[in-house]
Structures are given as structure tokens and as C-alpha cells.
C-alpha positions in Angstrom: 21.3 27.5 -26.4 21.0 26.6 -22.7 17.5 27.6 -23.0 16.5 25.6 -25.9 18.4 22.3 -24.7 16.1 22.6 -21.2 13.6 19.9 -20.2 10.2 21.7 -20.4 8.8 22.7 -16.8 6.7 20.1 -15.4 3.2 21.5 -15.0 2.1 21.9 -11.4 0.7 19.0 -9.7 -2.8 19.2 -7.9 -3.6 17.1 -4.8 -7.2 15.3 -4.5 -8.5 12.9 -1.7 -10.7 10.2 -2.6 -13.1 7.3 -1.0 -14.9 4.7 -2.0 -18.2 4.5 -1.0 -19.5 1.1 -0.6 -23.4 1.4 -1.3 -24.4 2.5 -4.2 -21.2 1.8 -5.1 -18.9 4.9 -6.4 -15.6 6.9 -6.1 -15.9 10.1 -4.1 -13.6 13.1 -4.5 -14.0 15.0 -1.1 -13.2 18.6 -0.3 -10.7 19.6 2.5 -13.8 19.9 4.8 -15.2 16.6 3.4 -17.8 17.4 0.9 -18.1 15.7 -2.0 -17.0 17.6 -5.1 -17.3 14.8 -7.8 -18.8 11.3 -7.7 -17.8 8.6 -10.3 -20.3 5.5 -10.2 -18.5 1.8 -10.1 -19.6 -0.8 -11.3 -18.7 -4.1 -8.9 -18.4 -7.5 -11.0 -21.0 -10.5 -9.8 -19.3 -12.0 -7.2 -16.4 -9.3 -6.5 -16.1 -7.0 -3.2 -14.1 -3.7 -3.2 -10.5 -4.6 -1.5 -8.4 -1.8 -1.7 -7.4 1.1 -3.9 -3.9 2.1 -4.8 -3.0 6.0 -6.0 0.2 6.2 -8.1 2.9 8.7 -7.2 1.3 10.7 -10.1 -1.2 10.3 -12.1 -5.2 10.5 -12.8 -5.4 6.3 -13.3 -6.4 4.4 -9.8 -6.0 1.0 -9.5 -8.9 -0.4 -8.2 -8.4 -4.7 -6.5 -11.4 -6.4 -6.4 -11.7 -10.0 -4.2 -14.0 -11.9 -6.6 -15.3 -15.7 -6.4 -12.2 -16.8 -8.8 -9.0 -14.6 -7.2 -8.0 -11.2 -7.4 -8.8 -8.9 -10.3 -7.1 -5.4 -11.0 -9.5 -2.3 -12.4 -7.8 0.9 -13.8 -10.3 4.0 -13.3 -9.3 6.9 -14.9 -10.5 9.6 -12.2 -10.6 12.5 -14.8 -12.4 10.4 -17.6 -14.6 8.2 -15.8 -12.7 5.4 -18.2 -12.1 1.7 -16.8 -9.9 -0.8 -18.2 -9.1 -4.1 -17.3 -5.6 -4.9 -18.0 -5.8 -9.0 -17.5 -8.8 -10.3 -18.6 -7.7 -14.1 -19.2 -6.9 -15.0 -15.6 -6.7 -13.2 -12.0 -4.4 -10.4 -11.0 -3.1 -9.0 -8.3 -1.6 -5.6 -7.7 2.1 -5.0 -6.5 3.1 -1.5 -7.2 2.9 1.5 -9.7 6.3 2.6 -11.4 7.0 6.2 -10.1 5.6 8.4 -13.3 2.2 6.4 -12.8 2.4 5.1 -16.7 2.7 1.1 -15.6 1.8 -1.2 -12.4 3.4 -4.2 -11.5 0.9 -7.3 -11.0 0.9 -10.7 -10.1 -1.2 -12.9 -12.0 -2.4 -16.3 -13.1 -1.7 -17.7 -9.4 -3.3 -20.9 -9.5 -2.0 -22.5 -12.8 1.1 -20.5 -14.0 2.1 -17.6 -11.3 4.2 -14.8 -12.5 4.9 -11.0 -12.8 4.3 -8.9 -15.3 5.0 -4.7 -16.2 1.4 -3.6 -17.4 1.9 -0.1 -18.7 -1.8 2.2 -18.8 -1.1 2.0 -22.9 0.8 -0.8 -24.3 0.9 -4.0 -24.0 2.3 -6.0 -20.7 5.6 -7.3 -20.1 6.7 -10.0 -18.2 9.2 -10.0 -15.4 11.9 -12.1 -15.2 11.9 -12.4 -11.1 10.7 -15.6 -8.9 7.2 -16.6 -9.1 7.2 -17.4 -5.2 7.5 -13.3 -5.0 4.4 -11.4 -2.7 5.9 -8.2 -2.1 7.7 -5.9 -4.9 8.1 -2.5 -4.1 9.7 0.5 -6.7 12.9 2.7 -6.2 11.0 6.7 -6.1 12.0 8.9 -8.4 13.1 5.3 -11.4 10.8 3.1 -13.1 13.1 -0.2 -13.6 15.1 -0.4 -9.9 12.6 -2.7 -7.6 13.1 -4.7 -4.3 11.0 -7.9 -4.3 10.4 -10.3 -1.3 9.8 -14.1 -1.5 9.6 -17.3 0.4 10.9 -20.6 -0.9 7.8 -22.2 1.6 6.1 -22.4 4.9 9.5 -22.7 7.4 12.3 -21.4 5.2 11.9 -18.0 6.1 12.2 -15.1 3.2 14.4 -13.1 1.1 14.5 -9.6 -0.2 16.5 -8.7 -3.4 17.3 -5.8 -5.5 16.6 -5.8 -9.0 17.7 -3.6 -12.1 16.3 -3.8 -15.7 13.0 -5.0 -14.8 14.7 -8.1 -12.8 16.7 -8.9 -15.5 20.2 -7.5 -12.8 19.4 -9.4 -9.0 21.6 -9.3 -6.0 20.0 -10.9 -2.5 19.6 -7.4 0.1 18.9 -9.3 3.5 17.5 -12.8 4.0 15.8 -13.9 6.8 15.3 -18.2 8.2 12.7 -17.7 10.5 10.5 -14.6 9.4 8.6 -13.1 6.1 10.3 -10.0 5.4 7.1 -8.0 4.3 6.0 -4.9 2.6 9.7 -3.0 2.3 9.0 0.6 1.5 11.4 3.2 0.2 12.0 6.6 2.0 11.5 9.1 0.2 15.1 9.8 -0.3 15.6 6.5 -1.5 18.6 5.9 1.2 16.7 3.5 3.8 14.1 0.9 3.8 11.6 0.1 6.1 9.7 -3.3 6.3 7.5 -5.4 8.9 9.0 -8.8 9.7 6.1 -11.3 10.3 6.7 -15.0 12.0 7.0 -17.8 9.7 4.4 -19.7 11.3 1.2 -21.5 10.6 -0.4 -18.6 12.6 -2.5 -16.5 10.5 -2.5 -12.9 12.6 0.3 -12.2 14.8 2.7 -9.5 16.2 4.9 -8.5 14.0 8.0 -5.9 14.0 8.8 -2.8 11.8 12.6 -2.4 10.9 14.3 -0.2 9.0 18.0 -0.6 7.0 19.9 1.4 4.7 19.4 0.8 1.3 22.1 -1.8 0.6 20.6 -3.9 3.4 23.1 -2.4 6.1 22.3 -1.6 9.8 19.0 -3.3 10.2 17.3 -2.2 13.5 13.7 -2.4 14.9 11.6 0.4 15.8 8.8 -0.7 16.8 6.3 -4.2 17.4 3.5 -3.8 14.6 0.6 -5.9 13.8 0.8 -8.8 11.1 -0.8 -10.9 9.2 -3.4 -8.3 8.0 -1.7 -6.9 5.2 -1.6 -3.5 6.4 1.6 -1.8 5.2 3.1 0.9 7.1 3.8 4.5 6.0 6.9 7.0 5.4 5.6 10.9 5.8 6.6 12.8 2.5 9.8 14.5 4.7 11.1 11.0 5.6 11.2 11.6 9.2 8.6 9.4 10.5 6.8 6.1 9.8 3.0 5.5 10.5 1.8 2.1 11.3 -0.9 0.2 12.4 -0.4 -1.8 16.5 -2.6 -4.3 17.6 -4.3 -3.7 20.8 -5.1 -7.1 21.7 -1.6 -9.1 21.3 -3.0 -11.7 24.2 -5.8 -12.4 22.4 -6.3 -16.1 20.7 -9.1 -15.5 18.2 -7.0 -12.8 16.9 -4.6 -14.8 16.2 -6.8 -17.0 14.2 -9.8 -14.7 13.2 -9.1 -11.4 11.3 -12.3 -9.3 12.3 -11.1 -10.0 16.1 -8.0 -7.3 15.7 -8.3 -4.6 17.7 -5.8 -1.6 16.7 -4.5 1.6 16.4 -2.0 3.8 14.2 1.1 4.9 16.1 3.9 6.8 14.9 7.3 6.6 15.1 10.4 9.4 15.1 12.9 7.1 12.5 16.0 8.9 13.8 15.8 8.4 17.7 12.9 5.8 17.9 10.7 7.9 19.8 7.2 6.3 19.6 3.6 8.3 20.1 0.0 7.0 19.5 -2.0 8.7 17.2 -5.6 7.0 17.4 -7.1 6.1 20.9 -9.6 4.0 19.8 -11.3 1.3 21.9 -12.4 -1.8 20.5 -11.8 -0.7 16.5 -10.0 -2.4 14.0 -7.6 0.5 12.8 -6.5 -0.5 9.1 -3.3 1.2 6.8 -2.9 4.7 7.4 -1.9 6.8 4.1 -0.1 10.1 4.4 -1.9 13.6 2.7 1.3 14.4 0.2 1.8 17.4 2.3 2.4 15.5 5.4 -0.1 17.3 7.3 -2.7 14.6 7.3 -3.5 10.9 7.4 -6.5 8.8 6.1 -7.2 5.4 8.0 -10.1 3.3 7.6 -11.7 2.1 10.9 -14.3 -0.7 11.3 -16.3 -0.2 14.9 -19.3 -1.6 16.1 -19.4 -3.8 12.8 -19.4 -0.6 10.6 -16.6 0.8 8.1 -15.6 4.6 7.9 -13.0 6.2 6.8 -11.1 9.2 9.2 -8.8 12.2 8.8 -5.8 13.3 11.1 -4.5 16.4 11.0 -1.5 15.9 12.7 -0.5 19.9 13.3 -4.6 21.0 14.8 -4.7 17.2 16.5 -7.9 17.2 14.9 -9.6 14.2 13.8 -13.1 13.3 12.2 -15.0 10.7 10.3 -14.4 11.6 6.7 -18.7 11.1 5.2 -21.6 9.8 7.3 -22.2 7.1 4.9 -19.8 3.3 4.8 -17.1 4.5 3.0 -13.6 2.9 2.6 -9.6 3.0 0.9 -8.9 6.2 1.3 -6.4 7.7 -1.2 -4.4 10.6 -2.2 -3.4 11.6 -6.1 -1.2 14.2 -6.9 -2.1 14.9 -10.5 
């Protein structure tokens, strides 16, 4: 009887790295030494550019956000089909976040004449969400597909606010508020008992330094780990164990045209120890800008983008060998990995 009432096993999951190239334009799947395995052609709309890629927890759908002429437009790309979809077609869009079983995303759209979220499941039709338009950051509970944080500003000088939501925003309470900065990309740990987040000035200043804070869950013992660049939208990264955070630093804090001009950042990833603060570098670059670093699911690896001497490539760390190595020859960029 026990037997029969069981949950079937969950078929094993299977871990893929992927990059965009950039010209001819196409999704690579690359092998542990960095050979291409499989190669899925993309078309780019007239007037778009390739901005990022986001994996879901699981899954074989990536979303894939162009920057086009009129906004923002999401892509799903089915990595095992070769299938795209669009899942707004009548306005702009904007990714937020995937629910954790990879079945819906989260997006932002119509942001110039009627801003608001909606719950756009791979099959089905999309669902609006009853949460602040002002919202720019929404980030989902792991291991539940309703439970949400979401960060918003009220305007330019009134600081922000995080709240918790349940029932697809339809149950709010306020988690930490802050009058002076933008309380930016929170991010679970894994265990879902803490939240990290980068706190960016509230200031008319485009690129700044900014600070990466952790807090418990309920928004209890905030503290600051570590200064972290701003402004770029680079989120930082929990490893798979919890322990540690990745991030990006910027190398040139002194600088004014950084402050004002985004290609002028010059950076690096660092890592820091969440339990004691301990801080180490992990990239040593000189004069690169060093974008978001994503974590192998294993926790033996991260992916970066780096853009030196006016060209864009994508590395791999491996953090146990100290190894580290331009991932293809060619302009590549988003690195991602799907556990499928």
C-alpha cells in the first residue's frame, strides 16, 4: 500500500552548459573541455541585440531577452526541440524570474502605456499578478512556485522596498524597506533561510558602488559582506551548498566616466565565505569589464562573460584545479547552465 501511494521517482537530471554565439548567431551546447556538441541557429529580430539568457532551475525551455528598437522582448527556445515561442506578442516584455519546476516565468510587460506583471506558464495562457507596477526585481522562493519577494521604488529619492508575497501576490507583507537605497536583485539561498541582495544609492548616478547584504529570511539581521558594483545589472551568485556568494567588484571606484558611462567599468568576480565574511578574488584581470558570474550546478565551476580590448568572451573557473580558460575562440556571450 505504501508502495502504490508513493510519488513516482523523479528521473535523473542531466547538466548542460551553453553560450550564445554572437555571429552567425546561435546557441552552443559545449562539452566539459569546450567543444561544441550541438548548435541551434537563432534567429535575431530587425532591430533586436542578444541581452541575456536565463536557465530555469529545470527545464529544457531558455528564456532568451532581446534589447530591440521598441523595449525589451522575451524568446522561449526549447534547447531539445529547436522550438521558439513568443509569449507576448502585443507589447514589450521583460524577464523577472522562472518559477522553480521551470513550467512558468514571471515578466514585466507593456512598460510604457500600462506596466504590470504577469505568470506566463510554457503552455497556458498568462496570468496577471496582482503586485505593484513600480516593481523591477521579483525573485522566487526554491523548491515553491507561488512564494515570491519583489522590490520596488515609489520614485527617484524615496528609496525602495522589498515584500514577500504568497498566492501569486494576492498575501503581501513589507520584508525590509530602505529611504535612501534600491534594494536590488534579492536572491534565495538555496536553503531558503537567508537572502542576499545588493543595495544601490538612490541617486541620479547611473554606475556606482554598491554593497551586497545578506538577512534571514523574514528580513532579520541584515549585515554587509562586501562593497559590489552597481548600476550594471549584474546580480550576484549563491554556490549550490549555500556557503558562498560570487559577485562581480569594480576596479575602478575613483573613476568619473564610470560613473556615467557603462563600457568604462573595469571589474572582477570575488567571492565571499557568507558565514565569517572572509573575502578572496577570483579573476585578476586588468582593464576588463567582468560581467555576472553563474555557478556550474555542481559548484565546481563558474561561467563569466568578460569584454577586453573591446571584444566579448565567455570563461570557465574551476574553482578546485584554479584553472581558468576562455570558453570558444569565437565572440560568444550569457553563459548558462540547465539541469534537465
Amino acid at each position: 500500500m505504501l508502495t502504490g501511494c508513493s510519488a513516482p521517482p523523479q528521473a535523473p537530471s542531466t547538466m548542460a552548459f551553453y553560450v550564445f554565439r554572437l555571429d552567425p548567431p546561435a546557441l552552443l551546447q559545449l562539452s566539459p573541455d569546450q567543444q561544441v556538441l550541438h548548435e541551434l541557429p537563432v534567429a535575431i529580430p530587425s532591430g533586436c541585440a542578444v541581452e541575456s539568457l536565463f536557465a530555469p532551475p529545470r527545464g529544457a525551455t531558455l528564456d532568451i531577452e532581446f534589447n530591440c528598437s521598441f523595449g525589451q522582448a522575451v524568446v522561449w527556445l526549447d534547447t531539445d526541440t529547436g522550438e521558439v515561442r513568443q509569449p507576448v506578442t502585443d507589447s514589450d516584455s521583460h524577464f523577472m524570474a522562472w518559477t522553480p519546476d521551470g513550467q512558468a516565468a514571471y515578466l514585466k510587460v507593456d512598460t510604457v502605456n500600462r506596466p504590470h506583471i504577469i505568470r506566463a506558464p510554457i503552455r497556458g495562457t498568462p496570468e496577471n499578478v496582482p503586485i505593484t507596477e513600480l516593481s523591477y526585481d521579483l525573485s522566487l522562493e526554491p523548491g515553491r512556485s507561488t512564494d515570491f519577494l519583489f522590490s520596488f521604488s515609489r520614485g527617484m529619492g524615496l528609496g525602495s522596498e522589498m515584500w514577500f508575497a504568497r498566492s501569486d501576490g494576492r498575501l503581501v507583507k513589507q520584508v525590509i524597506a530602505d529611504a535612501h537605497n534600491y534594494l536590488s536583485f534579492a536572491r534565495w539561498s538555496p536553503d531558503r533561510s537567508r537572502i542576499a541582495f545588493i543595495r544601490i544609492p538612490d541617486s541620479a548616478t547611473p554606475f556606482t558602488v554598491g554593497e551586497l547584504w545578506v538577512m534571514q529570511a523574514d528580513g532579520s539581521n541584515p549585515r554587509r559582506l562586501a562593497e559590489a558594483d552597481a548600476g550594471h545589472g549584474f546580480a550576484e551568485a549563491w554556490s549550490p551548498d549555500g556557503n558562498r556568494i560570487a559577485f562581480v567588484v569594480r576596479e575602478n571606484p575613483n573613476d568619473a566616466q564610470a560613473n556615467q558611462e557603462a563600457d568604462a567599468l573595469q571589474s572582477n568576480i570575488a567571492i565571499v565565505n557568507v558565514s565569517d565574511g572572509s573575502q578572496s578574488g577570483l579573476t585578476h584581470f586588468q582593464n576588463a569589464r567582468v560581467e555576472a558570474p553563474v555557478w556550474s550546478p555542481d559548484g565546481n565551476s563558474l561561467a563569466f562573460a568578460v569584454v577586453l580590448n573591446d571584444k566579448m568572451n565567455e570563461h570557465v573557473e574551476h574553482l578546485h584545479s584554479g584553472d581558468g580558460l576562455p570558453v570558444v575562440s569565437m565572440p560568444v556571450c550569457c553563459p548558462v547552465w540547465m539541469q534537465k
